[in-house]
C-alpha positions, 0 to 999 in steps of 0.5 A: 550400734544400738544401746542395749537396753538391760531390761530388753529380751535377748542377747546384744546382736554383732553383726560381722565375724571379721576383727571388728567384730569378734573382738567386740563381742569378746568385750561384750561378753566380758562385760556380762553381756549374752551376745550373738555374733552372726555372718553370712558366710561360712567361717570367720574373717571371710571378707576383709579380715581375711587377707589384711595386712593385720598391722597396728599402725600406730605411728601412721594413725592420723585423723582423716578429717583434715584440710586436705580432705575437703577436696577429697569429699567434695570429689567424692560427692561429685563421683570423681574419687574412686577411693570414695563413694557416697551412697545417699547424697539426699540423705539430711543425715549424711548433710548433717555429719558432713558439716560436722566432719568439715567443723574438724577439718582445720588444721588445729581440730586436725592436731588434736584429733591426730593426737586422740586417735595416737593415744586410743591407738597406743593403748590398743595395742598395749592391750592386745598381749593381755588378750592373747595371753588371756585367750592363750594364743600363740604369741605370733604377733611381731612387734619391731615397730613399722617403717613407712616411706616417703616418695613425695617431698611435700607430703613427707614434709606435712607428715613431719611437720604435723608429728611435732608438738604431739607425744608421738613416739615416731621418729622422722627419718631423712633419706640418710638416717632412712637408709642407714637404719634400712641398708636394703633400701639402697637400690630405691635411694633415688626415689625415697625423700625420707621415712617414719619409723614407729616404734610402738607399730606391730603386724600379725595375721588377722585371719589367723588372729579372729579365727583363733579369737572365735575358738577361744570364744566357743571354748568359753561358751561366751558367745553363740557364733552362728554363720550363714546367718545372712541378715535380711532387715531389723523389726522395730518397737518404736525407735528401738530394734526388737529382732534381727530378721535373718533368712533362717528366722528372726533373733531377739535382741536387746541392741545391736552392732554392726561390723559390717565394713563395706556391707553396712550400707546395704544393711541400713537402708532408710526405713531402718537407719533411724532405729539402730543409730538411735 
């Protein structure tokens, strides 16, 4: 995200119609903000808002800069991690944030980091009931926390070693206590070493959420939702961007967000990156 400049013409660009970034543009506008949400298919949540699982998986957020991810990320740059790509391996930026990220990746940075992201985890979802009563969404989000299985002994005992010490409210389970609380288990028994109930953990459908979200939104008239609007480059005023180029014209700007997931790379190319991280 760009910073919005408050003396620049033209609303706060978001770029994405997916959670990320209807949910954004609602804080936005709640702020007193004029924003534009823009995206290049016909309707919101097409791309992975569309089919996700929709879980607020508190009790499994954990900072992914960890020892164990070194490897990962040495994998990753090497090409041979699938779950991983690296886009710009020239680029000094990306060097730059990679020796940054392994500076959090021991295992003490990894504790504290865990624990930052439980706590701005929790507080999302103690927010999201206000939001839907405030949009009068129907109130179809379940909340009877989120069970989470465990078929490797090791990686079941580093998950349950790293709970203790935090305020974790997730509660580690051996095989016994697992299948007591989930008899229907039982059939699987053999192959379960142990599980982590969560408490504070929730599911809803996250299509049906952002597309309630953008009626809300229009209702409001908070936001301009504008769709198949695909954007084709940024215009610059030094470092700053001044318009979104779209293949319907360009769009005045005063900063801009992009929720934009596993497209933002083709958005950022190297002639416009150093103006919209700016």
């Amino acid at each position: 995200m760009s910073d919005p400049d408050p003396a620049a013409a033209g609303p706060v660009v978001v770029v994405g119609a997916g959670v990320a970034g209807v949910m954004t543009a609602r804080a936005l506008a709640r702020r007193g903000r004029e924003v534009v949400v823009l995206d290049a298919l016909p309707a919101p949540a097409g791309l992975c808002s569309h089919a996700n699982a929709g879980i607020l998986a508190v009790g499994h957020a954990r900072a992914w800069a960890a020892p164990s991810a070194v490897g990962a990320l040495l994998r990753a740059l090497a090409g041979r991690d699938p779950s991983l790509r690296v886009t710009r391996p020239m680029d000094p930026a990306l060097w730059g944030w990679g020796l940054a990220f392994l500076h959090e990746c021991t295992p003490r940075a990894h504790r504290a980091n865990t624990a930052r992201l439980q706590k701005l985890s929790r507080l999302g979802r103690s927010l999201l009931p206000a939001a839907e009563a405030e949009m009068a969404l129907p109130p179809e989000t379940r909340r009877e926390g989120g069970l989470y299985l465990f078929q490797d002994r090791a990686r079941f005992d580093r998950h349950a070693a790293s709970l203790r010490g935090d305020d974790s409210d997730a509660e580690v389970l051996d095989r016994a206590a697992l299948l007591a609380r989930e008899p229907a288990l039982a059939r699987l028994s053999e192959r379960l070493v142990g599980g982590l109930y969560s408490p504070a953990d929730a599911v809803g459908d996250c299509r049906l959420f952002v597309e309630r979200t953008c009626g809300h939104l229009r209702r409001t008239n908070r936001v301009a939702l504008r769709f198949d609007r695909r954007v084709t480059g940024f215009r610059r005023a030094g470092r700053r961007i001044e318009a979104v180029e779209t293949d319907r014209g360009p769009l005045p700007c005063a900063g801009i967000v992009l929720a934009t997931g596993v497209e933002t790379p083709a958005l950022t190319d190297v002639s416009t990156r150093a103006s919209w991280l700016t």
